[in-house]
LOSE-991386 format. One record per residue (C-alpha): residue number from 0; residue in one letter; chain; x, y, z. Coordinates in steps of 0.05 Angstrom, whole numbers. Layout:
# LOSE-991386
REC pos code unit     c1     c2     c3
REC NUM    A    A      X      Y      Z
...
# end
This chain:
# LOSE-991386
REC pos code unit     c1     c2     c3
REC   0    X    A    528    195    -98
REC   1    X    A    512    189    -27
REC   2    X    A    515    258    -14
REC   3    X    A    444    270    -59
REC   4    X    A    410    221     -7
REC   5    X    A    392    281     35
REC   6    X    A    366    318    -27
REC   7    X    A    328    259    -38
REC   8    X    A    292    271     25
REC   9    X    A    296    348     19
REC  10    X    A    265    370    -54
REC  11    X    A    188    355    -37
REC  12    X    A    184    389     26
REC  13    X    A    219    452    -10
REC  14    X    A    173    444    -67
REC  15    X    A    103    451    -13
REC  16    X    A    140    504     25
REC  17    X    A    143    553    -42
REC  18    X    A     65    532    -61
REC  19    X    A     46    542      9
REC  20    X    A     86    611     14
REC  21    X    A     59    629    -55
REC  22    X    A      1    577    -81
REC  23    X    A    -45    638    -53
REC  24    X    A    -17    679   -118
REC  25    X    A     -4    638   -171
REC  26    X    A    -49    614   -224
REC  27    X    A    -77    539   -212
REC  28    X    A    -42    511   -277
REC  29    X    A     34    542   -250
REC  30    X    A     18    512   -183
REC  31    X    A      5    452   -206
REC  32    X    A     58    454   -265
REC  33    X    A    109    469   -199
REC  34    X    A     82    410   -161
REC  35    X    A     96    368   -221
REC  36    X    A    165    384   -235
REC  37    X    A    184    375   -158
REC  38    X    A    152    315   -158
REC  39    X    A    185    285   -222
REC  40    X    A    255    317   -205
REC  41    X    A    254    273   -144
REC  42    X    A    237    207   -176
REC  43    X    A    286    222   -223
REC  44    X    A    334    227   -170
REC  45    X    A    310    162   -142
REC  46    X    A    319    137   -198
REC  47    X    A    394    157   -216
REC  48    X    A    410    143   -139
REC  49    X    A    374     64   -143
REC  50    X    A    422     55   -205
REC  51    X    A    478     67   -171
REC  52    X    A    465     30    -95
REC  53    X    A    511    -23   -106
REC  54    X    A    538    -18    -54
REC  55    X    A    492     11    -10
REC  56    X    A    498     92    -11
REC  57    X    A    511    108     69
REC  58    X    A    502    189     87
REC  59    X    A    503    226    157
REC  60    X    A    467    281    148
REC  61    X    A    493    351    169
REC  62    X    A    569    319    184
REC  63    X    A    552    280    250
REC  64    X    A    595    215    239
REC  65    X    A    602    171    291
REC  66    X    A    670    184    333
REC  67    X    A    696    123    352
REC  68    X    A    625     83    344
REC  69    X    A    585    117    378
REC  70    X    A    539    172    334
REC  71    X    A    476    211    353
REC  72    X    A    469    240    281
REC  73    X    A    422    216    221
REC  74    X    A    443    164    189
REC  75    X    A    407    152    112
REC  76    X    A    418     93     76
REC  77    X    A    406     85      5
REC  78    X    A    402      6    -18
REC  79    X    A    364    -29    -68
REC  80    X    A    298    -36    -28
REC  81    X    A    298     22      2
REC  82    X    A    309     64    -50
REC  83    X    A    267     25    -98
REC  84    X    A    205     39    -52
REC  85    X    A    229    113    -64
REC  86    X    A    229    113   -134
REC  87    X    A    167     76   -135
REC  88    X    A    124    130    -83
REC  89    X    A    149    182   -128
REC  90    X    A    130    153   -197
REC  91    X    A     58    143   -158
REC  92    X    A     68    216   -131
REC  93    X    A     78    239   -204
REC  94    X    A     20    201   -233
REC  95    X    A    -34    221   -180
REC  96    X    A     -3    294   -196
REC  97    X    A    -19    280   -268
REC  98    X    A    -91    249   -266
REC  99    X    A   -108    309   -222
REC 100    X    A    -77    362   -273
REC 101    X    A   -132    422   -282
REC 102    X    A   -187    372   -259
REC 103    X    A   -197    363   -190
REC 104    X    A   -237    416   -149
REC 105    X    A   -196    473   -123
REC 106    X    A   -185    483    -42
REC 107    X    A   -216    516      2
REC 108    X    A   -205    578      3
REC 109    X    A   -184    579    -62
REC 110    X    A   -115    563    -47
REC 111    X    A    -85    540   -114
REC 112    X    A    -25    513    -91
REC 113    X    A    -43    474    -23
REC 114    X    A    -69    402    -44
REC 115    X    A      5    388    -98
REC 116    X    A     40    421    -30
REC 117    X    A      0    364      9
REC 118    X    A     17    318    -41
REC 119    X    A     97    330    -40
REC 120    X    A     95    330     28
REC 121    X    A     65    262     32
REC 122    X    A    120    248    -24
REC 123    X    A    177    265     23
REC 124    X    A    148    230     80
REC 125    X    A    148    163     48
REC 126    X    A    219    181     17
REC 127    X    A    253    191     81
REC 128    X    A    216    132    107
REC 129    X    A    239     88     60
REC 130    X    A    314    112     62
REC 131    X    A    318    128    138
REC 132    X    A    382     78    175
REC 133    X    A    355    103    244
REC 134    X    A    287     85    287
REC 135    X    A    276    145    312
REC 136    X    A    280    185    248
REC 137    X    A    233    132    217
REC 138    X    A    184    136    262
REC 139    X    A    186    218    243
REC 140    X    A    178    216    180
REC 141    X    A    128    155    195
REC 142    X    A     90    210    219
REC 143    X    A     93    266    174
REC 144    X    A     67    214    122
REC 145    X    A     11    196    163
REC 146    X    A     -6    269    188
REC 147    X    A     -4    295    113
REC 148    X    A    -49    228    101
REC 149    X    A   -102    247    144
REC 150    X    A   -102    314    117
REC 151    X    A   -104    293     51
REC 152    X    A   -159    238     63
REC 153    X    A   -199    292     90
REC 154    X    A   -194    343     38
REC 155    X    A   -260    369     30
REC 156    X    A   -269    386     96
REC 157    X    A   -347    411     87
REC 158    X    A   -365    334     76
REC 159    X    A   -383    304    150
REC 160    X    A   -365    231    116
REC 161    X    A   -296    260     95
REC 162    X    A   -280    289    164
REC 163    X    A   -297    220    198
REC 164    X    A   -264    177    156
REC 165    X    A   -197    222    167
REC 166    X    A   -213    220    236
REC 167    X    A   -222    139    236
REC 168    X    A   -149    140    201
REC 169    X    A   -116    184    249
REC 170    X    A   -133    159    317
REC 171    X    A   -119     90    293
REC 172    X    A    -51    101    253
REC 173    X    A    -34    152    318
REC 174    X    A    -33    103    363
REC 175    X    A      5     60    325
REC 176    X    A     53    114    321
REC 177    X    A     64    109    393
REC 178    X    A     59     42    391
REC 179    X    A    125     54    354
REC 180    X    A    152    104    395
REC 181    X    A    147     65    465
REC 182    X    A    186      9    418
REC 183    X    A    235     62    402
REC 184    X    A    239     73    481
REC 185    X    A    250      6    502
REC 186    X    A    306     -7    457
REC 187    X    A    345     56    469
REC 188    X    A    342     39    542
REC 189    X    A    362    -31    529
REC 190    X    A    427     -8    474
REC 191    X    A    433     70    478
REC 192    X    A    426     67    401
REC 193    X    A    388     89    348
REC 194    X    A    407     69    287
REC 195    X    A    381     -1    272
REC 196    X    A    447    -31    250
REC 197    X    A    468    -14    319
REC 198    X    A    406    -33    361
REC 199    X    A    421   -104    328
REC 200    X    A    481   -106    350
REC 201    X    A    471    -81    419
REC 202    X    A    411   -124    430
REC 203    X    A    459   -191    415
REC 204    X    A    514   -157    462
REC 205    X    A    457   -164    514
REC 206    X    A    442   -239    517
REC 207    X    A    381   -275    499
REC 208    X    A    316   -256    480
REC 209    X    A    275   -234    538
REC 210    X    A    210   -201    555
REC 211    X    A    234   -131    538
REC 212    X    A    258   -156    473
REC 213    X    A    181   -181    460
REC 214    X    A    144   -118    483
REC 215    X    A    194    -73    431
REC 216    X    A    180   -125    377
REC 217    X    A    108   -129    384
REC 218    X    A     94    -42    396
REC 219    X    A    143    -33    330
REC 220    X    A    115    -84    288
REC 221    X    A     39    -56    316
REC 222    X    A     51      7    282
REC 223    X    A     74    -22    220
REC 224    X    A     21    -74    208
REC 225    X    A    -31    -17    227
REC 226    X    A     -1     21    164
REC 227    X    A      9    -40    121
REC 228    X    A    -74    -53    145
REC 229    X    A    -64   -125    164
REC 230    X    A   -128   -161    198
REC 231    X    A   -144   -141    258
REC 232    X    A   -109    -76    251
REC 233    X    A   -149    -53    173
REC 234    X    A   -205    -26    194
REC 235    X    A   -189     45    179
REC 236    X    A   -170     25    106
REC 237    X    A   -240      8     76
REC 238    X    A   -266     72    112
REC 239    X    A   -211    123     95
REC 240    X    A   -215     99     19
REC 241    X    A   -293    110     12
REC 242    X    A   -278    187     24
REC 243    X    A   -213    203      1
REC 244    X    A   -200    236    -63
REC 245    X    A   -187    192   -116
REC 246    X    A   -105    212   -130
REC 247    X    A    -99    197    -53
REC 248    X    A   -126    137    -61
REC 249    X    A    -80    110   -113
REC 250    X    A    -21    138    -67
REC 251    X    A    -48     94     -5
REC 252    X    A    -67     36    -39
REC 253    X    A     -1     38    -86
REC 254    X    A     49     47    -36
REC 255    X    A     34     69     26
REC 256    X    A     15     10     59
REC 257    X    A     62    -22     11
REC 258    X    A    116     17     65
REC 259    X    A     89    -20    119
REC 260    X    A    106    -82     94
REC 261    X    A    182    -52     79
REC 262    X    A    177    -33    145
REC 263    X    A    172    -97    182
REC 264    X    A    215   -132    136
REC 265    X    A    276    -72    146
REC 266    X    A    266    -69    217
REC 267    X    A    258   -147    229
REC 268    X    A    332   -156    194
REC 269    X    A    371    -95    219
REC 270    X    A    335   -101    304
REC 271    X    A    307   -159    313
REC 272    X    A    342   -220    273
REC 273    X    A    402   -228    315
REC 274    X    A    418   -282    365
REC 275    X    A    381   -240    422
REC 276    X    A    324   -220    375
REC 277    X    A    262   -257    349
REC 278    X    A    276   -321    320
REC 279    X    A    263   -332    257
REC 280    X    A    215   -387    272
REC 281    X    A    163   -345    312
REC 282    X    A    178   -282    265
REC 283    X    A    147   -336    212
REC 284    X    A     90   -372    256
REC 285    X    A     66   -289    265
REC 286    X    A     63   -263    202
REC 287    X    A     40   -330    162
REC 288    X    A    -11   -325    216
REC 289    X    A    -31   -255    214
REC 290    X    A    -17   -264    134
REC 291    X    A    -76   -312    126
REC 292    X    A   -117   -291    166
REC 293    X    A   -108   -219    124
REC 294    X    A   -113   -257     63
REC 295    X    A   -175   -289     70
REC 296    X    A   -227   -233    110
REC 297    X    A   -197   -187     53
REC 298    X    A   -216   -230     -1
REC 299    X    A   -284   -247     28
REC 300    X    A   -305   -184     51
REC 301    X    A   -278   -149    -22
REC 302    X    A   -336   -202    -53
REC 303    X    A   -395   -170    -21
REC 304    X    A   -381    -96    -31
REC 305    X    A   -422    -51    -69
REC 306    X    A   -389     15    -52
REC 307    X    A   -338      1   -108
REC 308    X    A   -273     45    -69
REC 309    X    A   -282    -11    -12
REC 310    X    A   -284    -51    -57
REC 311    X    A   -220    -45    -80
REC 312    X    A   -193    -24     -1
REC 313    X    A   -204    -94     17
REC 314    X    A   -174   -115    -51
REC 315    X    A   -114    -81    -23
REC 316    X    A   -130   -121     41
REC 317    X    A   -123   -180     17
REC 318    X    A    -58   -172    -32
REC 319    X    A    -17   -149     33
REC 320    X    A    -43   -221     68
REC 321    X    A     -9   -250      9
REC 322    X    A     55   -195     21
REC 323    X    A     57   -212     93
REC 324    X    A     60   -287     80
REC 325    X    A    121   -280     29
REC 326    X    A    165   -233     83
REC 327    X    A    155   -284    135
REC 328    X    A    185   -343     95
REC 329    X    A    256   -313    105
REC 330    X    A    282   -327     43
REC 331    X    A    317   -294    -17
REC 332    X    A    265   -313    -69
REC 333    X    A    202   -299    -28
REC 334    X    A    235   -231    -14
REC 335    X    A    244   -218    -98
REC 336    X    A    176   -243   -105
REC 337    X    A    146   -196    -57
REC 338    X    A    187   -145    -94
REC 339    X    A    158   -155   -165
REC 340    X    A     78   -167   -127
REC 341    X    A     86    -91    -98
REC 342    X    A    109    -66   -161
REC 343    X    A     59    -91   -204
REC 344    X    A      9    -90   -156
REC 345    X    A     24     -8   -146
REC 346    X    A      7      8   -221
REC 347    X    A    -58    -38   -228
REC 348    X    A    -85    -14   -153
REC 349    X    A    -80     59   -177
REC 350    X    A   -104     49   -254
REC 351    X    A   -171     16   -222
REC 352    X    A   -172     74   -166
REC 353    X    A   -165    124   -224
REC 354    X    A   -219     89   -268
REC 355    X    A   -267     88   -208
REC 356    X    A   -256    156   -202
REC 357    X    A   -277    169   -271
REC 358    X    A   -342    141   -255
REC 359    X    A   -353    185   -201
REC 360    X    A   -335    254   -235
REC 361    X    A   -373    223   -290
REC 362    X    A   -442    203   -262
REC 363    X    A   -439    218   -186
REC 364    X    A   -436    151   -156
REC 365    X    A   -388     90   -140
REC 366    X    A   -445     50   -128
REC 367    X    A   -435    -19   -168
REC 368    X    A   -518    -33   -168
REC 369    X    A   -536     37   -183
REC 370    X    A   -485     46   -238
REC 371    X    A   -514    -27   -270
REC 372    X    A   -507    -11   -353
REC 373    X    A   -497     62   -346
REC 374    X    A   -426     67   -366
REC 375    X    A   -439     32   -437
REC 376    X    A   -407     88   -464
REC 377    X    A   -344     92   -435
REC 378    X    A   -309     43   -479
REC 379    X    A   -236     64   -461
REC 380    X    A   -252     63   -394
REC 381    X    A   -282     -7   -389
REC 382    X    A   -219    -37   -433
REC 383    X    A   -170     -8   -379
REC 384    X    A   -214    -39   -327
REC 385    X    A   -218   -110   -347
REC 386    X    A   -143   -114   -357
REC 387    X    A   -139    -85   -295
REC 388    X    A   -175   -135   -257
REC 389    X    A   -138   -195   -308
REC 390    X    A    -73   -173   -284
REC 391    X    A   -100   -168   -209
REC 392    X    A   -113   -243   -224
REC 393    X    A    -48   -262   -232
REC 394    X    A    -51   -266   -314
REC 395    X    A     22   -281   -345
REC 396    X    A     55   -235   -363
REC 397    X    A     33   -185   -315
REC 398    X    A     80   -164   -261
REC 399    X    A     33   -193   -207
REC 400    X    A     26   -247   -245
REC 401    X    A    107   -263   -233
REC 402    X    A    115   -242   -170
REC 403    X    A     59   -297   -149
REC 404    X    A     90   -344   -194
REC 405    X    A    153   -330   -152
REC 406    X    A    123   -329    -81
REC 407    X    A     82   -395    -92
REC 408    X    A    146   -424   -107
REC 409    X    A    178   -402    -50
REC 410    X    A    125   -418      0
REC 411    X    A    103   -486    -33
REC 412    X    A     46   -529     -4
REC 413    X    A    -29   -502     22
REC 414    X    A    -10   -439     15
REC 415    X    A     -5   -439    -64
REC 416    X    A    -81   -455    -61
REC 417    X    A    -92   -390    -11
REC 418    X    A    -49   -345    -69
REC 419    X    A    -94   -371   -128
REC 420    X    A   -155   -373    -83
REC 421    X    A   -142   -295    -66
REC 422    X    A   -120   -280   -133
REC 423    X    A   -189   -299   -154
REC 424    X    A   -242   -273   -108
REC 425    X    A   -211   -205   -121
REC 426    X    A   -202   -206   -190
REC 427    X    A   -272   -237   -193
REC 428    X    A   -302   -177   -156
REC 429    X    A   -274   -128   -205
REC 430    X    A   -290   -166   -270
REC 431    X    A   -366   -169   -237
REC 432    X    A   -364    -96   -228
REC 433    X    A   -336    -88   -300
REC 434    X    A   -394   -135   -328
REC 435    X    A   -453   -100   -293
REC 436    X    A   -431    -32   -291
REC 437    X    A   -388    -22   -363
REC 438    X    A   -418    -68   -404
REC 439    X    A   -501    -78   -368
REC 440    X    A   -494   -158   -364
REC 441    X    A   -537   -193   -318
REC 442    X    A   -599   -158   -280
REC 443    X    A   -597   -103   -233
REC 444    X    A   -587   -127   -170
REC 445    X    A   -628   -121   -105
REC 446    X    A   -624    -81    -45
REC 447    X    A   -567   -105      6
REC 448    X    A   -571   -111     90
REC 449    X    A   -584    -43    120
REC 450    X    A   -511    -41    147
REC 451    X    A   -479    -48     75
REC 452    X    A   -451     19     63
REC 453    X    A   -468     45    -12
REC 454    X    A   -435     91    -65
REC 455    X    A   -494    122    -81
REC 456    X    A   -497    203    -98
REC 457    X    A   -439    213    -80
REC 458    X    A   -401    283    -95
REC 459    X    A   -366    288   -153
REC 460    X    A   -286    318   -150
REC 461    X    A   -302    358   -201
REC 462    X    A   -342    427   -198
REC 463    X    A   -400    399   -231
REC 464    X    A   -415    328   -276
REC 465    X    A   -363    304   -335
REC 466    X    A   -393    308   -397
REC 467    X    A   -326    291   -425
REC 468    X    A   -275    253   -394
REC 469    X    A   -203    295   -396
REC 470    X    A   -151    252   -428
REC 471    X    A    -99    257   -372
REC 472    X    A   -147    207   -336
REC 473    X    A   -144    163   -378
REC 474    X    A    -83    164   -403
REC 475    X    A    -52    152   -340
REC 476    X    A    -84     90   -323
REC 477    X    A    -67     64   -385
REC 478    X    A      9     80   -374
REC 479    X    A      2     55   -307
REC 480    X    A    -18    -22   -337
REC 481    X    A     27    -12   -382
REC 482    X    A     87     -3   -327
REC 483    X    A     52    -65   -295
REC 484    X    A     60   -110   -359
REC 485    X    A    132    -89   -362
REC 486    X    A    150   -109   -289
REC 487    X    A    135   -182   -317
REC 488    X    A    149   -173   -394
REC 489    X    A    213   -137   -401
REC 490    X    A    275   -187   -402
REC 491    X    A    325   -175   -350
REC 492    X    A    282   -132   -309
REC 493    X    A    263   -181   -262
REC 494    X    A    344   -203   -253
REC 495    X    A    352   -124   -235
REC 496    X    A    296   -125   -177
REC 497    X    A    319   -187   -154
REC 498    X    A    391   -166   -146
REC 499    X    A    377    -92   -117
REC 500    X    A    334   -134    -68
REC 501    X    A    375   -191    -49
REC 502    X    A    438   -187    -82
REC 503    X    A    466   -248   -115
REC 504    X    A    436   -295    -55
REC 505    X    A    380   -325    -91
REC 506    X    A    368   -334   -166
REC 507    X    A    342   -293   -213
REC 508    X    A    271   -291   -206
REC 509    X    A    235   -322   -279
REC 510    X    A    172   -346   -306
REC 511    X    A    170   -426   -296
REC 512    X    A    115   -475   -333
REC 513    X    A     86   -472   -252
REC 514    X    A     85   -406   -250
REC 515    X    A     41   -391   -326
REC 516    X    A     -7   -458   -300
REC 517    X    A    -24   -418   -232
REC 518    X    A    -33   -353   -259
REC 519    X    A    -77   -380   -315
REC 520    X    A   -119   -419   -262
REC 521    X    A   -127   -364   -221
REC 522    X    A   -145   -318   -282
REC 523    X    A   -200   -375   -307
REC 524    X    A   -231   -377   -233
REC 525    X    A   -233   -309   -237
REC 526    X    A   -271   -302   -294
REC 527    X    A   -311   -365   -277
REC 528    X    A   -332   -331   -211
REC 529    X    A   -348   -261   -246
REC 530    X    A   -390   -296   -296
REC 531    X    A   -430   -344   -240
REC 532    X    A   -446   -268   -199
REC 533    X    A   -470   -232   -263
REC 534    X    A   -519   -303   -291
REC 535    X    A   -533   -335   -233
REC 536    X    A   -524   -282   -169
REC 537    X    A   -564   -340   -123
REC 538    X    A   -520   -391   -137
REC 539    X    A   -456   -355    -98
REC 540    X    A   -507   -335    -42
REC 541    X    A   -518   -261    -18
REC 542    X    A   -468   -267     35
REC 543    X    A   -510   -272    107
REC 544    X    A   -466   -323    125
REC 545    X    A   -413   -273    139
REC 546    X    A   -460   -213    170
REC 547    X    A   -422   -217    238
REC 548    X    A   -349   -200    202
REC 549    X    A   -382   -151    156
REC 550    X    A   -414   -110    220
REC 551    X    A   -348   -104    248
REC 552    X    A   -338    -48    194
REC 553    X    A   -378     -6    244
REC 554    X    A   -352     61    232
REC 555    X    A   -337     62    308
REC 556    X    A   -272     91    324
REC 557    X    A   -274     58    396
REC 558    X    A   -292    -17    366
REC 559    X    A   -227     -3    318
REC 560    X    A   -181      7    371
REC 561    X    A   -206    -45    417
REC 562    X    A   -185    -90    350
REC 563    X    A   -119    -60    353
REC 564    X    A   -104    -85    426
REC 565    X    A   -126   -153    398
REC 566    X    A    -78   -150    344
REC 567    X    A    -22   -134    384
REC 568    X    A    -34   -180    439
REC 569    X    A    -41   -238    383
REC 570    X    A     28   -213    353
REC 571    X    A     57   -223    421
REC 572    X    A     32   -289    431
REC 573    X    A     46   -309    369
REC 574    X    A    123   -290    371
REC 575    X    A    121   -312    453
REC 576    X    A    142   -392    447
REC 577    X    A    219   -368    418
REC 578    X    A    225   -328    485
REC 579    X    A    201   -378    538
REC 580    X    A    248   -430    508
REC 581    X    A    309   -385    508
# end
């Protein structure tokens, strides 16, 4: 089987090269019928390939093994995580493909075939991310996702909005690209390796931890945590989200900064976890740390949106806070726990991206006060919304729901409060949305601070105005929950994440009488706190308290990056005590 690994890697970019080389003439429904079957065929193959990665599947591609340990080939290794973030970017892939089917407004140019070759291109780039053994070959296809993600988040390029938002995305996720390649430089000059097994190992041959060691921690991990939009490095989240089309937007949210995450917690274990490495003690003071502090702005800042696609950005925010806090406990069950949170926070992130997206093909704005009682009618739309937000609570038996369970277990103490705090504000935010906007409760509220960025007449995906909403979005946010509730609901499935993840080192992950009493509180504070903002908007206050962290949102490019050198300066600083003692 580990021969298909490159094939794995291979099938989307083959799939965009024949839409590119004939999208110009095919009809619109075979290049998207094309883009679909590529796109399937390779989660299939994930799939098939994740079910048999015990043990791990190991491929050089082209031939090049190493001759007497030493290798300059490309090494691709297929393991539970790895290829389980695979098969989940291409299920995403798949369903973005399918909400989009015949809907979404053709390319410039009329080109039928060029946003499902964007698409599968993005596919493969977060395939061979996922699967890649070797730095160097993860940082490329680090970048062909993030290239194909600023072309994609700027799509229609005759919107000024669209073009600066992609541009707010690329200069910051560039430079944490070479943020990651001067890591990469370090190391190799430090081992003459590679492949991260062999950095490892090359890194303890060296001695202690030193200040090289440090700077090639904290320019990696800088280019990961800028993907996986951790505080202070998110600001190009909230801002690429407000003008990306909606099928990208369940693809970033879903699982591409979901691969940041996999990214620090791969490369921490494989580079930097040896005796000469990080210790495992300042790895865990950095990204509790960074983790909170994630948690929190993301949760707060979620609460006073209007523009209802930021909204859920800093939903996404927030959740990773609560990722980053599980990968730095080190342990077997945090690790299973963050498992189960990314997969069912992946199907509920894009169901609510996709049901937003409705609204704005549907009445030309994303704009929770202008939309207050206009969307009475969309019945269907409202029910997949509420359980949406319920499940982004933490409600049993929702996959989210057990992979907090599981995590606030494993971390224990203040923290649990943090994960039920979280779990609330953001749920909250979306049931208040739901309230006013599906179902007309409470009264239209007033006008916001000048600096609060709105949803308001927005353009529509669409060539003109729904009049009738096409099943296919619909019906994929509905299957999307419904994969959600099975991540938590179907027996043994849980067992099966938690041994592609960690083996048999930690026990099976499971619902516990905790676990339902946490996920219930959170739910009813959700609810409580949708319920107080809909009745009684005065009582939660209209937010000036937190006017200075909402103007950093400046739309600045310059202001974002200065935030960046902050970031990675804290990392260091936070990771530094381990080094001066060794």
């Amino acid at each position: 089987m580990h021969h298909l690994l490159p094939v794995l890697v291979a099938v989307p970019p083959l799939g965009a090269t024949l839409l590119v080389a004939g999208g110009r003439h095919l009809p619109r429904v075979v290049a998207e019928t094309v883009g679909c079957a590529f796109a399937a065929g390779t989660a299939g193959l994930a799939i098939v390939l994740l079910l048999n990665s015990s043990p791990p599947l190991t491929e050089w591609v082209g031939g090049w093994t190493p001759k007497r340990g030493e290798s300059v080939g490309i090494v691709l290794v297929g393991d539970g995580p790895g290829l389980g973030m695979a098969a989940l970017a291409s299920l995403l892939t798949v369903a973005a493909l399918a909400y989009s089917w015949r809907y979404f407004d053709e390319a410039p140019r009329r080109h039928a075939g060029s946003f499902p070759a964007l698409m599968l291109l993005f596919q493969g780039g977060m395939c061979g991310f996922a699967v890649a053994g070797d730095l160097f070959d993860a940082f490329v296809f680090f970048e062909l996702m993030s290239v194909v993600a600023y072309a994609l988040t700027g799509h229609r390029v005759e919107e000024a909005k669209a073009v600066q938002g992609a541009l707010s995305f690329g200069v910051l996720n560039s430079l944490g690209a070479y943020a990651v390649l001067m890591g990469i430089g370090l190391l190799y000059a430090r081992t003459g390796e590679l492949a991260m097994v062999k950095i490892g190992q090359g890194l303890d041959r060296h001695g202690g931890p030193d200040a090289l060691t440090l700077a090639a921690f904290a320019l990696v991990l800088t280019g990961l945590l800028v993907k996986a939009a951790a505080v202070p490095f998110h600001f190009w989240l909230p801002d690429a989200h407000a003008v990306a089309p909606t099928p990208v937007c369940m693809l970033l949210s879903g699982v591409m900064v979901e691969l940041g995450a996999y990214g620090v917690w791969r490369i921490y274990r494989t580079v930097f976890s040896g005796p000469a490495g990080i210790p495992a003690s300042d790895l865990e003071r950095a990204l509790v740390v960074l983790g909170v502090l994630t948690a929190a702005v993301g949760a707060v800042m979620c609460w006073y949106q209007r523009h209802i696609k930021r909204l859920l950005a800093y939903s996404t925010v927030a959740h990773m806070g609560l990722f980053l806090i599980g990968i730095g406990s080190l342990s077997p069950e945090a690790d299973d726990g963050v498992a189960l949170y990314i997969l069912g926070h992946a199907g509920v992130k894009a169901a609510l991206f996709a049901c937003t997206g409705v609204l704005l093909d549907r009445y030309g704005s994303v704009d929770e006060h202008a939309l207050h009682g206009r969307a009475r009618r969309l019945r269907g739309v409202a029910v997949l919304y509420v359980v949406g937000a319920l499940s982004l609570a933490g409600l049993p038996p929702f996959g989210i729901g057990l992979g907090k369970a599981v995590l606030e277990e494993s971390v224990g103490g203040p923290l649990t409060v943090l994960f039920v705090a979280v779990s609330a504000v953001t749920a909250g935010a979306v049931l208040r949305v739901a309230a006013r906007v599906f179902f007309g409760l409470g009264t239209q509220p007033g006008n916001e601070s000048s600096y609060e960025t709105t949803g308001i007449d927005e353009e529509p995906e669409t060539r003109h105005r729904l009049s009738r909403v096409p099943d296919t979005m619909t019906t994929v946010p509905a299957v999307l929950l419904v994969a959600s509730l099975a991540v938590g609901a179907v027996p043994g499935f849980a067992a099966a994440v938690g041994h592609a993840v960690s083996g048999e080192a930690a026990p099976s992950p499971h619902w516990t009488v905790a676990g339902l009493l946490l996920g219930l509180t959170s739910t009813v504070l959700a609810l409580g706190l949708a319920t107080l903002a809909v009745t009684r908007p005065k009582l939660l206050g209209d937010g000036a308290w937190m006017a200075p962290v909402r103007r950093l949102q400046s739309g600045h490019v310059g202001d974002y990056v200065a935030w960046m050198l902050v970031g990675t300066t804290l990392l260091a600083a936070l990771a530094l005590p381990g080094i001066l003692n060794s």
